[in-house]
NUVEXKE-651547 format. One record per atom (N, C-alpha, C): x, z, y; residue in one letter. Coordinates in steps of 0.1 Angstrom, whole numbers, plus 5000, padded with zeros to 4 digits. Atoms other than C-alpha are relative to their C-alpha. Layout:
N
XZYA
...
! end
This chain:
454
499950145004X
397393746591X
500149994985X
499850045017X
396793586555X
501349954998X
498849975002X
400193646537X
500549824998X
499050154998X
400093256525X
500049955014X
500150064983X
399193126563X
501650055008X
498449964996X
402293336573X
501349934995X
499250045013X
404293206543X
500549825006X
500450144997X
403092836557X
500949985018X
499549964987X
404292966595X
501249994997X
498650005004X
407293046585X
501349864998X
499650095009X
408292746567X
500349855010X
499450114991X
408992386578X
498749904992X
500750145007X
406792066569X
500549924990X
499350065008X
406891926536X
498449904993X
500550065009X
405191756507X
498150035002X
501549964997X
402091976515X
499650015011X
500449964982X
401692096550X
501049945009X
499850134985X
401591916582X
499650135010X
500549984992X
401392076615X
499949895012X
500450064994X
399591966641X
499550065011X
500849874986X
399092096681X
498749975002X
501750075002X
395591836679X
499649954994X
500550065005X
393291696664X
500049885004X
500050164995X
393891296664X
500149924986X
499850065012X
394191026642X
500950004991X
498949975008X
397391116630X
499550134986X
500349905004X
395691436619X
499149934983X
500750055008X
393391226596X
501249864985X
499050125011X
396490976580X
500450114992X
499649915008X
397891296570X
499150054989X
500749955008X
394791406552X
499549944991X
500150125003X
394691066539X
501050044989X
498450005011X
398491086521X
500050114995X
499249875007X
398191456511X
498749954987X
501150035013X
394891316489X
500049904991X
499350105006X
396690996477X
501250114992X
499349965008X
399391256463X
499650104992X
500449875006X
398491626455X
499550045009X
500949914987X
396391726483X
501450145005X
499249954994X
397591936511X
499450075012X
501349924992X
396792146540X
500849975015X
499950014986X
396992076581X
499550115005X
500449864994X
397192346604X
500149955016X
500250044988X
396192226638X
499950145009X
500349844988X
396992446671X
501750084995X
498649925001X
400592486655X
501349865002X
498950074998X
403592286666X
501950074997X
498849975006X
407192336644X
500150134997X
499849945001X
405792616631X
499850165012X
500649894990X
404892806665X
498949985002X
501350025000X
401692876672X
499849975012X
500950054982X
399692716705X
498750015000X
501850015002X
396292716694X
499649895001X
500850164999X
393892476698X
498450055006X
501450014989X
390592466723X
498749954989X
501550075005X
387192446705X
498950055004X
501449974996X
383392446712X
499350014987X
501049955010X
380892536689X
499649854989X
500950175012X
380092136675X
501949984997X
498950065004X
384092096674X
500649964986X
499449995010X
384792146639X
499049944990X
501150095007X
381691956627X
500549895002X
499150154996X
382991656647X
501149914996X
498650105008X
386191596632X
499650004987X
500950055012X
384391636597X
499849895003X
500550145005X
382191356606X
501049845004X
498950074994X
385191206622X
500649974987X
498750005014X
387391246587X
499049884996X
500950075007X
384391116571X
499749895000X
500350184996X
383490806588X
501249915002X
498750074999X
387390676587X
500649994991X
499550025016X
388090686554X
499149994990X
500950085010X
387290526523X
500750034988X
501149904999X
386290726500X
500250075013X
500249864989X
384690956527X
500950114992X
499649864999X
386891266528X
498950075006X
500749884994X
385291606535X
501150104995X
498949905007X
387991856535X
499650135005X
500649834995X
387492246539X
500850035011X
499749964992X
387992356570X
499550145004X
500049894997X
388792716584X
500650055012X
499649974988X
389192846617X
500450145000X
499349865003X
391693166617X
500850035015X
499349944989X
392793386645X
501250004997X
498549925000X
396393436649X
500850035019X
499349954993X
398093616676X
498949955019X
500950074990X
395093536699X
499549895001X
500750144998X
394493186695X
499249974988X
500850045011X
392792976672X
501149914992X
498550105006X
394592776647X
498749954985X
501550085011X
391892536623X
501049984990X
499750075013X
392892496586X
499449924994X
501050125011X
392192166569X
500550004988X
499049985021X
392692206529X
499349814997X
500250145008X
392591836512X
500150044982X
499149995016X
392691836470X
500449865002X
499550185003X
394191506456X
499050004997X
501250075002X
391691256450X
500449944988X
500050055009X
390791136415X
500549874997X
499950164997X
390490786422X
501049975009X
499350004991X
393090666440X
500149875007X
499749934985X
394090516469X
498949995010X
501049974991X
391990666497X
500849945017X
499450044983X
392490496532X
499150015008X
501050024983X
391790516572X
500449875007X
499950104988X
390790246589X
500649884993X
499750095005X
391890026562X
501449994997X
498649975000X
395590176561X
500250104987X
500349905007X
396490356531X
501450055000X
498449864997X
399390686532X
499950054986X
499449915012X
400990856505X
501250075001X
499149844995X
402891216513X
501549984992X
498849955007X
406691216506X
500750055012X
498849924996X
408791466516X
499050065012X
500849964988X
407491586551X
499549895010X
500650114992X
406191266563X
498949894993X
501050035004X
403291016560X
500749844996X
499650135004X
404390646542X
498649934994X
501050165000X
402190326549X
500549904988X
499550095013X
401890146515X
499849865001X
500050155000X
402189806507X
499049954989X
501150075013X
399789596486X
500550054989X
500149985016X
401789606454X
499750145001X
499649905002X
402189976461X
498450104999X
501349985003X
398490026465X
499449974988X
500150055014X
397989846435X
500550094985X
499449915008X
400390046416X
499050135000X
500649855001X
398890396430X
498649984989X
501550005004X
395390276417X
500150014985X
499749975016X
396390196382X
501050114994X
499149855008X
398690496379X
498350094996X
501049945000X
394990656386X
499249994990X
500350025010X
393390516362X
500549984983X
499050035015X
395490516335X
500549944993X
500150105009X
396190186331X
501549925008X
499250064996X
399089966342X
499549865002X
500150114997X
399389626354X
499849874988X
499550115007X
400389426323X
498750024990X
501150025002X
396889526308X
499349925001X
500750054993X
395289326329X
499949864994X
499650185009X
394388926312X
500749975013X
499250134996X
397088676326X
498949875001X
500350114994X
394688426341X
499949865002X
499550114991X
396688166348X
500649934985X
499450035011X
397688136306X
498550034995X
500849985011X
395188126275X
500750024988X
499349975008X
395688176243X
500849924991X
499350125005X
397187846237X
501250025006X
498749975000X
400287966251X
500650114997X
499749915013X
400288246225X
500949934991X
499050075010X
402888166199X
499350124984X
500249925009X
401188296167X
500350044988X
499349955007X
403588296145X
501250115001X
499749854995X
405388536167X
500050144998X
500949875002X
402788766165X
500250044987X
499849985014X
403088756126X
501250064998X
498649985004X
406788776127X
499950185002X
500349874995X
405989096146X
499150124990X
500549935010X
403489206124X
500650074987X
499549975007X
405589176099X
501450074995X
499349864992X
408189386115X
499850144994X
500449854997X
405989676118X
499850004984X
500349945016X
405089656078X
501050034994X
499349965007X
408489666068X
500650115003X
500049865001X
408490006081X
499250094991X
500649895008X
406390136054X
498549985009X
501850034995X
403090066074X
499349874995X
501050145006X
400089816063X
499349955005X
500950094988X
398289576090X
500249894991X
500150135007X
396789326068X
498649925011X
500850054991X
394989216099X
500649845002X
499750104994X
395288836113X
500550005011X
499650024993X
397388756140X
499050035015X
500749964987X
394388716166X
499350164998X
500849895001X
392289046151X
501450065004X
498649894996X
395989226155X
499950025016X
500350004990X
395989116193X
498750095005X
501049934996X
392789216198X
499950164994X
500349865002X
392889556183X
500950075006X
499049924999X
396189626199X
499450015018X
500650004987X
393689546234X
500849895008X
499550134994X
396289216240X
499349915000X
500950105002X
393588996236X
498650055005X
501049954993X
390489056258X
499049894989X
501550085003X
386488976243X
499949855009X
500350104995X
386588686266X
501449874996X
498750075007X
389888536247X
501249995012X
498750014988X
392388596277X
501250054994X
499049925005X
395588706268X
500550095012X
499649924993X
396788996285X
501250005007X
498650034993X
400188956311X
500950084987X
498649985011X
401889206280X
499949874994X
499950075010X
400788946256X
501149895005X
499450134990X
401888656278X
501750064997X
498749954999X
405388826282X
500650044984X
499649995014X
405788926241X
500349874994X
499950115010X
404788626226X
499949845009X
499950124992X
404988316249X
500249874993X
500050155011X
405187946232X
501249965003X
498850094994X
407687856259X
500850125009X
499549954987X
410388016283X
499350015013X
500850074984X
409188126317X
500850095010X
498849944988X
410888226350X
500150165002X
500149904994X
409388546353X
500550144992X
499149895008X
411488756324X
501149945001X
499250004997X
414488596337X
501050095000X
499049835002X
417588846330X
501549865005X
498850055000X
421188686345X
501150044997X
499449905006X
423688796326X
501949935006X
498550024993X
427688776338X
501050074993X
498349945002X
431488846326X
500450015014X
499050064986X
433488876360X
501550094999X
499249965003X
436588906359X
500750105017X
500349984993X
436289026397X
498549985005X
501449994993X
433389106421X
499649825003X
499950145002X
433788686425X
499549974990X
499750075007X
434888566401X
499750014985X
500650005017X
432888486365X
500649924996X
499350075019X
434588436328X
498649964996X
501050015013X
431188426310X
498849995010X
501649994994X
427488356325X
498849954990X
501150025007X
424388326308X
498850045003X
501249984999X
420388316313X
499450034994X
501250035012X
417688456293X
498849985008X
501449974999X
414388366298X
498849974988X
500749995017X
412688416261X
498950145004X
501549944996X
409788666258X
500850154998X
499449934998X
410489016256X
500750054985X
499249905012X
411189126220X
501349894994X
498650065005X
414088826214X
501150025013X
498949904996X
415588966243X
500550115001X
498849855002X
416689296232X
500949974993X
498650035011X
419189116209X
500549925010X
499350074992X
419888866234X
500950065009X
499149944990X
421389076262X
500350094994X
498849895007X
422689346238X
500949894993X
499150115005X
424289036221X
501549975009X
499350044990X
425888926253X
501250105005X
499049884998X
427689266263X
500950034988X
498749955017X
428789346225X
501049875002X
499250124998X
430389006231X
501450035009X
498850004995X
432289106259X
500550125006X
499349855005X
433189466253X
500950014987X
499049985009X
436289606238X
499750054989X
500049965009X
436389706201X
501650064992X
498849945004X
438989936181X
499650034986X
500549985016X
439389966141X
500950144999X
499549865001X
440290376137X
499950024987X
499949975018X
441490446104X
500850195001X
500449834993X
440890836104X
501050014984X
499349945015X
442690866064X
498949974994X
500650015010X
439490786051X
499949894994X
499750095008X
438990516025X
499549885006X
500150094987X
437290296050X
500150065016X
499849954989X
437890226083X
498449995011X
500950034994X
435490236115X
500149955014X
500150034987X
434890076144X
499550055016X
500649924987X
434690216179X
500049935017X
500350124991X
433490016209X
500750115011X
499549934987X
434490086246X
499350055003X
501649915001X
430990186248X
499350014989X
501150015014X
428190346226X
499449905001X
501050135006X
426390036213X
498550074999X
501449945002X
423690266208X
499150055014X
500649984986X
423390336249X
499949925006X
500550144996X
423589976256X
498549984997X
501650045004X
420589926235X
499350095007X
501249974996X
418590196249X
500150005015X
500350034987X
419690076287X
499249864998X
500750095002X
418489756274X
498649985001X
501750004999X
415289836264X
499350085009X
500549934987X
414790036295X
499849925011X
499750144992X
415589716313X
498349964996X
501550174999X
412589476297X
498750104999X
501949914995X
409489836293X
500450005013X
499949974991X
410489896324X
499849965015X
499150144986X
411389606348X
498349975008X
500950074989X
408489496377X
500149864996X
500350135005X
407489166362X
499549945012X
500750074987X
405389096392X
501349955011X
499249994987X
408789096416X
500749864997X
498950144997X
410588766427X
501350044989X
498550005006X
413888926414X
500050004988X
499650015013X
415888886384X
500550144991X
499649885004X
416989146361X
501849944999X
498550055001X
420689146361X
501250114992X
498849925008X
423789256336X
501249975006X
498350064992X
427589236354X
500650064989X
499149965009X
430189326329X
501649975009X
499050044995X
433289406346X
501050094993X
498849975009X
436789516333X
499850204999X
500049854998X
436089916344X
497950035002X
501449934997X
431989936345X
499249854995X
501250105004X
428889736334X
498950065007X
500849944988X
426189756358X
498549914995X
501450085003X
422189706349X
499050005007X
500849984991X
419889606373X
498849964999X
501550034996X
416289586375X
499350005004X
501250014988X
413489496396X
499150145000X
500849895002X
411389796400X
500850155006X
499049844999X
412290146417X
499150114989X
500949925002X
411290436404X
498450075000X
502149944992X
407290566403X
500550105011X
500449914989X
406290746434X
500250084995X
499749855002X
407491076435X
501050034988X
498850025005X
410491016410X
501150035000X
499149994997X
413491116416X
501049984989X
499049995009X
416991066400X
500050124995X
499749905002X
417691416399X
498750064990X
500949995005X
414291486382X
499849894987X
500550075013X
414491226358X
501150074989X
498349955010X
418591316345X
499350134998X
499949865003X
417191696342X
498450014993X
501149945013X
413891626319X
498650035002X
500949934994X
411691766341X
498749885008X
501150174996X
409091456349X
499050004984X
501050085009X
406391306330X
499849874998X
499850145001X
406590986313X
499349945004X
501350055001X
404790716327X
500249855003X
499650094999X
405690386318X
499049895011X
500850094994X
405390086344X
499049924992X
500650105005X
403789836319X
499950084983X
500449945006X
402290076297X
499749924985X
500450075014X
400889806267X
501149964990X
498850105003X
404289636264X
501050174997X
498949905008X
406089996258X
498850084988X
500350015008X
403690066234X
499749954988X
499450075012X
403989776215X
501350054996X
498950015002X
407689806216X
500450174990X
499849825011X
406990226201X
499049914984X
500450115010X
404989976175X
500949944988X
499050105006X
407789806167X
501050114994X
499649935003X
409890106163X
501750015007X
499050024996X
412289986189X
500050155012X
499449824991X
411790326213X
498850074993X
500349895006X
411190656196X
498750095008X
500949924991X
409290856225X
500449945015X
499750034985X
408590766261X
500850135004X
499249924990X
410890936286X
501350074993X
498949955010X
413791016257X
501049915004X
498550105004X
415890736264X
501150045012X
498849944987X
418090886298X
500850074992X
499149885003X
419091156277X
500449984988X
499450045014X
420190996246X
501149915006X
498850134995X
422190736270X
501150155003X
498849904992X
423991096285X
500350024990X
499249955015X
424491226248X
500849925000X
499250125004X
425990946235X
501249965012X
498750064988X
428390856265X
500850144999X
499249905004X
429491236263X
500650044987X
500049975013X
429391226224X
501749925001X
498950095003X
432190946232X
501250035004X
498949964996X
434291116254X
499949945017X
499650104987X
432990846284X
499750065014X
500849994987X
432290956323X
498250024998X
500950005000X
428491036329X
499649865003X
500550154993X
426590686335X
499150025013X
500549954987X
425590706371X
498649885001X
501650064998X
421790586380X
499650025018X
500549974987X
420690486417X
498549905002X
501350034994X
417290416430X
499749945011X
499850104986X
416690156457X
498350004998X
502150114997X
413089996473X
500549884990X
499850145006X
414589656454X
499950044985X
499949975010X
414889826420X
500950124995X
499349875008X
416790056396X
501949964995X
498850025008X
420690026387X
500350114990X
499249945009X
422490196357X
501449924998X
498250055004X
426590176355X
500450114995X
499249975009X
428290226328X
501650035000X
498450044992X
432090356332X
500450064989X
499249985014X
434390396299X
500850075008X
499549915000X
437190606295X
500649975014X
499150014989X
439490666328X
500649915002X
498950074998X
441790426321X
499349804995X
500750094998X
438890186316X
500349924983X
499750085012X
439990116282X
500649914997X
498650104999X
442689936291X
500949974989X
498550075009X
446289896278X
499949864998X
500250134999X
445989556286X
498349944996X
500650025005X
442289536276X
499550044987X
500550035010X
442989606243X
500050114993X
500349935012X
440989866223X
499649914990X
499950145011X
441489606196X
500749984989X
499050025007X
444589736179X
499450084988X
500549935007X
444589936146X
500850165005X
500049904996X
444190316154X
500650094987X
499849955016X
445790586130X
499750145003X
500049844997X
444891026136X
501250034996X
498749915006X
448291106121X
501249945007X
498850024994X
451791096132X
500749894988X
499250095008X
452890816101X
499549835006X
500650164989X
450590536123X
500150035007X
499550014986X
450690626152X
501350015006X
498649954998X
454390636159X
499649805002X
500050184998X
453790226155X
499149965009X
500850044992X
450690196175X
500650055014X
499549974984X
452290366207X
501249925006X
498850064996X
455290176205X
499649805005X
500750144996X
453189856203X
499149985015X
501050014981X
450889976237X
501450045009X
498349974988X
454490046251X
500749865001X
499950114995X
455189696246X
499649925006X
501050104987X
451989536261X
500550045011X
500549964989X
452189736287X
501450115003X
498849924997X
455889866297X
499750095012X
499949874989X
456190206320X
498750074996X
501049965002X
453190296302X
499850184998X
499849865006X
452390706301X
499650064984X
500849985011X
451490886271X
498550085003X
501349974999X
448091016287X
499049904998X
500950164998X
447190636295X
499449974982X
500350025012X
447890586259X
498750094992X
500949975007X
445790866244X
498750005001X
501250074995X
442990776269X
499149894995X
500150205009X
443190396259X
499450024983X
500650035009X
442190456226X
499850144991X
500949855002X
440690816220X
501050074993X
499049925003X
443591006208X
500450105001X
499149914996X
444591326208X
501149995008X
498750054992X
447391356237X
501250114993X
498749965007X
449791596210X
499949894992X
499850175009X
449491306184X
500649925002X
498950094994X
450691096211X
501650045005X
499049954996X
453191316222X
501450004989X
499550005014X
454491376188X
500749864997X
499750175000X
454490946185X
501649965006X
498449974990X
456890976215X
501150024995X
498949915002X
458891236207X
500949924987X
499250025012X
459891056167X
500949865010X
499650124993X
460290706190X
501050035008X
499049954992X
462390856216X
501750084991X
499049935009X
464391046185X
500549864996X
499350135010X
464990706167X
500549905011X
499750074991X
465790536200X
499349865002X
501450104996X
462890296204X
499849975008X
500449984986X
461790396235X
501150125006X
499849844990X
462790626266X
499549965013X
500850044986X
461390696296X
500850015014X
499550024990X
462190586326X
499150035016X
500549984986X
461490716366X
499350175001X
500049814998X
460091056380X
498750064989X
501449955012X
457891306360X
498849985002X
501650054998X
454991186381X
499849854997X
500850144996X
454990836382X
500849894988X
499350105007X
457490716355X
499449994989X
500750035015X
456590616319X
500949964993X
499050055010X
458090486285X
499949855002X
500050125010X
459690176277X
500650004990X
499750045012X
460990006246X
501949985006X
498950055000X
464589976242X
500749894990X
499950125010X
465889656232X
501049975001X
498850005007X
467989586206X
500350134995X
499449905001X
467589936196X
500249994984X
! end
């Protein structure tokens, strides 16, 4: 027996290989989804990997050829090979992927994940085809808009963006369009254009943004529906708003500021949010801001064949949904390289000291949550006080988060506002000398308070 056929025996059904005891129409959806993904091979006459064979005549193997052939669109013709094993017959059908994509039977089209065959949906058909071609959806002219609901001083403003990077487009606002392929020969504007520069608000860049002070209950709410490049300040606006801030005076001659989160991994969840997001979908994009996590949601799952685990480890190939619109936006100079921004969000959250930011993948879209330090950055809320690295400030700042927040420990404290935990201990220890504080209840569960009147 051929070592891979054995290799294939052995093995279980996946991504590639299908067994099959007959030839049926099932046999043909599979040969359908392995050519919609990476091609793949059926081994009919084998059931779970045991062999049973399979019964043929002399026209048998022509037959289902013209069988593949006449049920799909493009015609398939896949290589088939009829191999002895252990006395029987056992037919191999090899598929490659198909160029063009998607290939259906009978008007159904499949695409291979995991070890099973998944019946696509319109958009999803849609999608596979322009992954194929190399083009995305937001290429395509917007129809339903002309270029009268271009805003062309937008475009300028824009232009004049990218020049004060040291670049020189002395082109006009429409020639700009058009050379950037947002502006079709027939004057259409393209769904990116539509979405960049719009005259007016429109429902379908919708972003709902929220404070809650519970899963209920909202402090703050707010709408955007502006075009895409005045909301990357809008919803980074919104969160800096209602994120903690701390002034750390390190000894040097100025002080600096240090958020509850990187500001710099907000922005690039942000703009992962608006290249990213399924424009075409009903839903909204949504920001929750709550006391221990900030949570980003967007319409759109992952591309086919995707995974979390594959994206967090590097190993993927970029390929933005709305290709023109992250384009522009590398244009602009607002993202550096496609597929860099996951792993500048994990630097930065570890650069800070914060939990990993956890990423889940749904059919409805993509979340990203954000979780600060352990203690959520508490002490009543407030990374807000002044911070000092030495034991001549900080001896005052601990005794002040021991007053917000009585029975407080000193881990909470060095948590709460990035602290060495000897620094704090040290703080302690002069406060508890001078009679300030003392702590009260067991070694697990008790904490300092202030003594008053001391």
């Amino acid at each position: 027996m051929n070592t891979w056929l054995n290799e294939l025996l052995q093995g279980d059904e996946n991504e590639q290989v299908e067994f099959k005891s007959s030839f049926n129409i099932e046999t043909i959806e599979s040969l359908v989804a392995f050519a919609n993904r990476r091609g793949g091979v059926v081994l009919i006459g084998v059931t779970r990997g045991k062999v049973t064979g399979v019964t043929l005549s002399p026209e048998s193997i022509q037959q289902w050829l013209n069988e593949i052939k006449g049920k799909t669109e493009p015609p398939l013709i896949p290589d088939a090979e009829v191999v002895g094993i252990q006395g029987r017959h056992v037919v191999v059908l090899r598929i490659a992927e198909y160029p063009i994509k998607p290939v259906s039977v009978q008007g159904r089209h499949y695409l291979r994940r995991n070890n099973s065959n998944h019946l696509l949906s319109t958009s999803e058909v849609v999608n596979l085809h322009l992954q194929s071609i190399n083009l995305s959806w937001d290429c395509y002219p917007d129809r339903d808009h002309s270029i009268d609901h271009i805003a062309l001083e937008k475009v300028q403003g824009a232009i004049d963006r990218i020049n004060s990077k040291e670049r020189r487009i002395f082109e006009s606002p429409l020639t700009f369009l058009h050379k950037l392929n947002l502006l079709r020969d027939s004057g259409e504007p393209t769904y990116a254009a539509t979405l960049l520069f719009s005259q007016h608000p429109g429902i379908s860049t919708t972003v709902e943004l929220g404070r809650f002070q519970d899963p209920i209950t909202i402090k703050d709410s707010d709408r955007s529906q502006h075009d895409l490049i005045q909301q990357v300040d809008i919803l980074f606006s919104f969160v800096k708003k209602h994120i903690n801030k701390a002034v750390v005076i390190s000894g040097q001659p100025e002080s600096t500021d240090r958020w509850q989160y990187p500001l710099d991994a907000v922005r690039e969840i942000v703009l992962n949010m608006i290249v990213h997001r399924d424009y075409r979908s009903a839903t909204d994009s949504v920001i929750k801001i709550f006391d221990d996590r900030i949570e980003f949601f967007n319409p759109g799952p992952l591309p086919d064949g995707l995974t979390v685990e594959q994206l967090l480890s590097g190993r993927y190939r970029s390929t933005p949904r709305n290709r023109a619109i992250a384009t522009f936006f590398k244009e602009l100079g607002l993202i550096e390289k496609y597929g860099s921004g996951i792993h500048r969000i994990l630097d930065l959250c570890q650069t800070q000291g914060l939990p990993a930011p956890t990423f889940e993948n749904t059919p409805q879209g993509f979340l990203v949550t954000l979780h600060p330090t352990p203690t959520g950055g508490g002490l009543s809320g407030g990374l807000s006080g002044g911070l000092s690295g030495g034991l001549s400030g900080s001896h005052q700042l601990v005794l002040e988060a021991i007053q917000r927040q009585p029975g407080i420990q000193a881990r909470l404290i060095a948590q709460g506002y990035g602290l060495p935990l000897d620094t704090v201990d040290k703080a302690v220890s002069r406060l508890v000398k001078e009679g300030k504080i003392e702590r009260r209840g067991s070694k697990k569960t008790g904490g300092y308070h202030e003594v008053v009147n001391a």
